[in-house]
N, C-alpha and C positions, 0 to 999 in steps of 0.2 A: 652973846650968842649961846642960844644953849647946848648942853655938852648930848642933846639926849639923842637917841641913834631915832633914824625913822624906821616903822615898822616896813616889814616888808608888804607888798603890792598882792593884795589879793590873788588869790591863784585862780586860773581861768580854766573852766571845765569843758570840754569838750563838752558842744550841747549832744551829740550822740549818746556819750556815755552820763549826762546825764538824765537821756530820756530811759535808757535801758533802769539806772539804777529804782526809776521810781516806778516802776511797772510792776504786775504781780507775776507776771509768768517769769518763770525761768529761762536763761538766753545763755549760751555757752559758743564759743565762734573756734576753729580747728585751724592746724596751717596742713598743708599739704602733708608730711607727717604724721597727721591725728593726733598732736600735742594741744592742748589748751590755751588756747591763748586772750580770749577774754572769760570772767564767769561773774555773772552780775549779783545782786544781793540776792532776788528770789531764789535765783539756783543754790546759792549759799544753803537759805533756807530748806526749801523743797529736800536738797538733798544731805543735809547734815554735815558737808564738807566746807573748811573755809577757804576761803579766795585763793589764799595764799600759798594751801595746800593743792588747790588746782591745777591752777597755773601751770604751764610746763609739763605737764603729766599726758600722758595719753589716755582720751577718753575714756577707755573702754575700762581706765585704771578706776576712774574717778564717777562717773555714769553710767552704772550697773544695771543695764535696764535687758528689760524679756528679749528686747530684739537685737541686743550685740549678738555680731558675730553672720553668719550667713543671711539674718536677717534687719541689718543691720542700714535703718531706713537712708542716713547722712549720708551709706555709702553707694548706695542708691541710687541717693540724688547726684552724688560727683562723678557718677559713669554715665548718667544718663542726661542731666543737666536738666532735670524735671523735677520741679519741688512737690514734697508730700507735705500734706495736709492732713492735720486732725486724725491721726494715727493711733488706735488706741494700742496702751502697754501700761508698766509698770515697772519702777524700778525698786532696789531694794538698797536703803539711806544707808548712812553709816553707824545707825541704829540696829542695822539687821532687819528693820521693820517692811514690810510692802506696800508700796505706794502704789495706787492708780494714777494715770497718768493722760495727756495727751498729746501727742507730739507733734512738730511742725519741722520742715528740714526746708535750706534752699543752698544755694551758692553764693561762694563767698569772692568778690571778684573786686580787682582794684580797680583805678580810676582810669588805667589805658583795656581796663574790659578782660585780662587776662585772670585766671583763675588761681586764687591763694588761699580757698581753703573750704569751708563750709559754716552753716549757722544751723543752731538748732536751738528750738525754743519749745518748752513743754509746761504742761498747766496740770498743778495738782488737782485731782478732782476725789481727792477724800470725799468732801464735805458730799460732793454727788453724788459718789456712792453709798455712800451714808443714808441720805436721803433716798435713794433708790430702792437697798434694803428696807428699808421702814415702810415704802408704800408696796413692796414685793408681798412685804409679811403682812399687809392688809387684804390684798387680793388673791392669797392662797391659802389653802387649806392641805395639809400632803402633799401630793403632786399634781393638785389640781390650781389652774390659775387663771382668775377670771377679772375684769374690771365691769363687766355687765351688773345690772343691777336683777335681772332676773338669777344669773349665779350665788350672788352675793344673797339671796335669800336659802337658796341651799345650803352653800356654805353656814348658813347660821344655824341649822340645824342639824347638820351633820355630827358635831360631836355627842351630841343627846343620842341621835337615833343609832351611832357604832357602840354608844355603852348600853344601848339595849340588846337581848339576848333574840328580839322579834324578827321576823322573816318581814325581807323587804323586798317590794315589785319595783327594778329601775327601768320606766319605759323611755322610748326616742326612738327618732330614726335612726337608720344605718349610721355609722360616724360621727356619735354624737358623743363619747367617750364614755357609755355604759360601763363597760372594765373598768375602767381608769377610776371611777369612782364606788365601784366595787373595791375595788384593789383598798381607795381612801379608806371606806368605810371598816374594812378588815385591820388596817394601820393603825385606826383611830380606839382601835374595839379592844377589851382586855384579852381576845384571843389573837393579840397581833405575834405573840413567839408562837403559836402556832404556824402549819401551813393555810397559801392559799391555792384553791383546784379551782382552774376555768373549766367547764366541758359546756361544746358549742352541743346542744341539742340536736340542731340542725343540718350536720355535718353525714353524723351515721344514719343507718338505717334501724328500726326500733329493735330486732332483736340482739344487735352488735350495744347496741345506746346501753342496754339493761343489765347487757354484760359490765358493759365501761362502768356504769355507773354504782353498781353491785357488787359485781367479781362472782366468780365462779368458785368451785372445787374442782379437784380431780376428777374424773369421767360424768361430770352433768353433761356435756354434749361430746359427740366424736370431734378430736383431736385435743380436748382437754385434758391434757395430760398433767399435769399440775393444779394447785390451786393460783389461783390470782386477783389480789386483794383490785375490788373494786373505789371506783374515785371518792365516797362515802369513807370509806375507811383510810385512804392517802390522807383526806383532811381532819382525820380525829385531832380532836383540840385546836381545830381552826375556823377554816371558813371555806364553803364551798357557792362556786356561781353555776347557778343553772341558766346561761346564755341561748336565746330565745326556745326558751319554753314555750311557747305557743305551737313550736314545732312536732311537740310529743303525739302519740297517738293517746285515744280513746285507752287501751290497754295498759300499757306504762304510766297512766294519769292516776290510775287506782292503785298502783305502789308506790309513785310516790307521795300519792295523801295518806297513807300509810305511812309512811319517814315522818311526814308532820303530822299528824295526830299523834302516833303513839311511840316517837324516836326513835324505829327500829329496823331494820329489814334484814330481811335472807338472802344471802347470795345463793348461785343458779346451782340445785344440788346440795341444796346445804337440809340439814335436817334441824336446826336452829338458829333464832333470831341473834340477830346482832345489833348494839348498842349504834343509832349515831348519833357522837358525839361533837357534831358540827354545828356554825353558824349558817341557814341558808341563805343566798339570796338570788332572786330570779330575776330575769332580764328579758326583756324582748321590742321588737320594732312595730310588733301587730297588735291591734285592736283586741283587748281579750273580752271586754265585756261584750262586745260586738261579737266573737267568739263563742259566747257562753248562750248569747241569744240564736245563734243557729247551728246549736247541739255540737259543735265541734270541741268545746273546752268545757269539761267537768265545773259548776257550776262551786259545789264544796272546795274544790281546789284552787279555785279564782278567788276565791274566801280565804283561805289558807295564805297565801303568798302575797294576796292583798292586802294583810296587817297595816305595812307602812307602805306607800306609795313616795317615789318619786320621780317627778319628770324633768329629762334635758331636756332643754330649748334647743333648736336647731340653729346652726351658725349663725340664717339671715335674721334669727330675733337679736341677737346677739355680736353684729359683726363691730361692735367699739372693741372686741376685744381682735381681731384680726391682727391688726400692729403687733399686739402683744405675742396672739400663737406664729406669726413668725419671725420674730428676734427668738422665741423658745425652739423652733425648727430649724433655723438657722445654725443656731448656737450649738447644739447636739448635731447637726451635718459638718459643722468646723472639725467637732470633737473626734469626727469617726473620719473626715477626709482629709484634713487639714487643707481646707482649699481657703483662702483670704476671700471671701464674699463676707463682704460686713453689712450689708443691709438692702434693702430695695428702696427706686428710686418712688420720688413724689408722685409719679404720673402711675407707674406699677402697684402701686401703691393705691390708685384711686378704684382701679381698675379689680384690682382683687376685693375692696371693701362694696365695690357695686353688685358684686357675682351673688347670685342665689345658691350657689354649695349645696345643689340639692345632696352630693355625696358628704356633706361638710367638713369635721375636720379631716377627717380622714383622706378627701379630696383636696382640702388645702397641701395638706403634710405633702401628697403626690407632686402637686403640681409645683410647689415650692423645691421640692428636691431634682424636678425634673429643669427647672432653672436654674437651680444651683449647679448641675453639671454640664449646663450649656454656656453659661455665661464665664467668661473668659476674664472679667474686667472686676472691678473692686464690688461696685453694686448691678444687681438684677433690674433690667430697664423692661423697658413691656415688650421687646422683639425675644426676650427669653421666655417669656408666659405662656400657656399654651394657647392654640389655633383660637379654641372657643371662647378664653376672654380675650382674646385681640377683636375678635369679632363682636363682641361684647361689648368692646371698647368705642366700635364706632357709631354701634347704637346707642349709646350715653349721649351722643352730638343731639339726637333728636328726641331725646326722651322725655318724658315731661318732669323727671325730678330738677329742681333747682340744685341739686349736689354736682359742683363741677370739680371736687379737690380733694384729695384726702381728708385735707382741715374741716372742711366743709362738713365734711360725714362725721365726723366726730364732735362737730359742735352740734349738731343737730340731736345726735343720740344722747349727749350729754344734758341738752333742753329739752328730750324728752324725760331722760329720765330722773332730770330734777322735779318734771312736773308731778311724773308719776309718785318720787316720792315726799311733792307734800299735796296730795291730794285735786290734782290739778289749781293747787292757788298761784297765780303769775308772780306775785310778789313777792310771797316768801320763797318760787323758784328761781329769782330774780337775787336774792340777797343766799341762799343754796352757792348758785354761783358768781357770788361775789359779784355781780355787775348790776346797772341803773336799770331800773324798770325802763326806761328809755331806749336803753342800749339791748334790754332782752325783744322789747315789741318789734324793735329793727331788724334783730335777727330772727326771731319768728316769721316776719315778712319775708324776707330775703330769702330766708333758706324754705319755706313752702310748708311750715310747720302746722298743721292743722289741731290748732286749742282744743280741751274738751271741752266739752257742751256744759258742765258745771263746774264754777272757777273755786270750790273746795273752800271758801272763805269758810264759811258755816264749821268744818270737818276738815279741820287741813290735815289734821294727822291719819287719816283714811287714806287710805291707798287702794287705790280701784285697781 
């Protein structure tokens, strides 16, 4: 008989703990206490602590994250007996380093149903951020952020035209982010440590405007009791906007082509010229050449300021970027209120990207903030929207577009503007984005996509 021992009997795993070990997310379970009591390998991972070290510790020792403490989601859920879901935060490892995160909380309850503790499970999401970043820094330019494909030709010229020294016309409607891309262009420009001066044209009256824009001396009119440097002189060595210029009168027109012809003016009272030392750039909402044909805008000035032209598209050419400006409105409404609204729902969502904005963003930014302070709950549903896209909303029932969905709106803009950019060829729009000519003809039907009239085989790389 042999002397040899038998081995011992396979050790049998809890199939629970063995489905937590082989998962990616992070799992950590608490007893009533907030001590540790299970912590799986992902959490190991994720948070640079080992198991062993865990164990036994209270959370808040060992799971360093943005929301211990008063916002503390686990405890949350054990007062209220409500699990959260997909929580975003960050914790910081035993590296020091910061992690993005996502969290999930529920309760922890035995098998007679009474309550012994909680669960929480959270998912690194580096790599999404990561990735995030990288398509952030594709679609901006400064402080400008666009996924449109009519922006994205701006954007490609904007760094050329801010290291030029030339006078630029930015037209658009109202709330089209005119400044904002003034602002870029001064950023972008060798005179960005300079200042930058707004002066809305439109605001004052012309002989107040000429003062602003000029400055005065001591006794040029009654109550000038001093001198006071004019907006020209605030932006020496930077950059100045002349926001809707269309506005100036006939007499003010002939000083300032004056500045740009020969870089100089007098302030009110002065008995010598002064240097401007500025970049200009001019802006406005109104037609100028349509201006210039019925004597109201100096013709050599329209010349003048018309050097470089650029035009913002109004929101509705451009609403694939709506998602984006409000996760950016949102995000800055957090910053100033700290209210938890972390996004707008599907249906709210559809309902904003269907709206004509004739005010655009600027009417977005309104109405997005004017929800933001109504709604009570984590996301923005469409009873927080205003009157006129509720109303909006239920003409969508009858409308004739085929867009019933958020998705909807944005795969459509998407197949347009693949087609746009290979010259309306279906096939190389089709392989643009990634999918079967098959699957693009489908959704071209479905979604109500009407093809151009010449399919750019001949000219794919022409963009009409």
């Amino acid at each position: 008989m042999s002397s040899r021992k038998k081995a011992p009997p396979p050790r049998v795993h809890n199939p629970t703990e063995t489905i937590l070990e082989s998962i990616s997310d992070g799992v950590f379970t608490v007893d009533r206490e907030w001590r540790i009591t299970t912590f799986n390998r992902a959490a190991e991972q994720i948070t640079g602590v080992r198991r062993a070290e865990a164990l036994g510790r209270r959370c808040c020792d060992v799971f360093r994250s943005s929301l211990c403490g008063a916002e503390c989601a686990l405890q949350q859920t054990l007062q209220t007996g409500k699990p959260v879901i997909g929580k975003s935060a960050y914790i910081v490892d035993a590296g020091g380093n910061r992690t993005p995160i996502s969290l999930s909380t529920a309760v922890l309850r035995d098998r007679k149903g009474h309550v012994i503790g909680g669960v929480e499970t959270f998912r690194d999401l580096s790599e999404v951020e990561a990735l995030r970043q990288e398509l952030s820094g594709r679609f901006r330019v400064g402080d400008l952020t666009s996924r449109s494909p009519l922006m994205q030709r701006i954007f490609e010229v904007l760094p050329a035209i801010a290291a030029s020294p030339s006078t630029v016309l930015i037209l658009g409607e109202t709330g089209t982010g005119k400044e904002l891309i003034a602002r870029t262009l001064h950023a972008l420009s060798p005179r960005q440590q300079g200042p930058f001066v707004a002066v809305n044209c439109g605001a004052l009256p012309d002989t107040l405007l000429e003062s602003e824009l000029f400055g005065y001396k001591a006794g040029a009119f009654t109550g000038a009791q001093g001198n006071k440097p004019g907006r020209f002189a605030q932006a020496k060595g930077g950059t100045i906007l002349l926001d809707e210029i269309g506005e100036i009168s006939p007499a003010l027109q002939v000083r300032l082509l004056r500045v740009l012809q020969e870089r100089t003016y007098e302030p009110l009272g002065s008995t010598h010229s002064e240097t401007a030392d500025v970049r200009v750039l001019a802006a406005t909402n109104k037609d100028l050449a349509n201006l210039v044909e019925r004597g109201l805008f100096r013709e050599d000035l329209y010349y003048r300021v018309n050097v470089i032209r650029l035009e913002m598209p109004p929101l509705r050419r451009r609403n694939e970027d709506i998602p984006l400006l409000v996760d950016l409105i949102l995000a800055r409404l957090h910053r100033l209120q700290r209210k938890a609204v972390t996004g707008v729902s599907p249906e709210a969502l559809s309902l904003l990207m269907a709206h004509d904005w004739p005010g655009n963003i600027r009417q977005l930014a309104n109405a997005i903030e004017r929800a933001f302070i109504l709604c009570d709950e984590s996301v923005i549903g469409i009873g927080h929207l205003p009157a006129e896209l509720r109303s909006r909303g239920a003409e969508m029932e009858s409308a004739e577009r085929g867009v019933r969905s958020a998705h909807d709106v944005l795969d459509a803009q998407a197949i347009r503007a693949a087609l746009a950019r290979n010259g309306g060829n279906r096939l190389a729009a089709a392989r643009d984005l990634g999918i079967h000519k098959t699957t693009f003809f489908r959704r071209v039907k479905r979604l109500g996509i009407e093809l151009p009239a010449r399919d750019g085989r001949q000219r794919r790389d022409e963009i009409e």
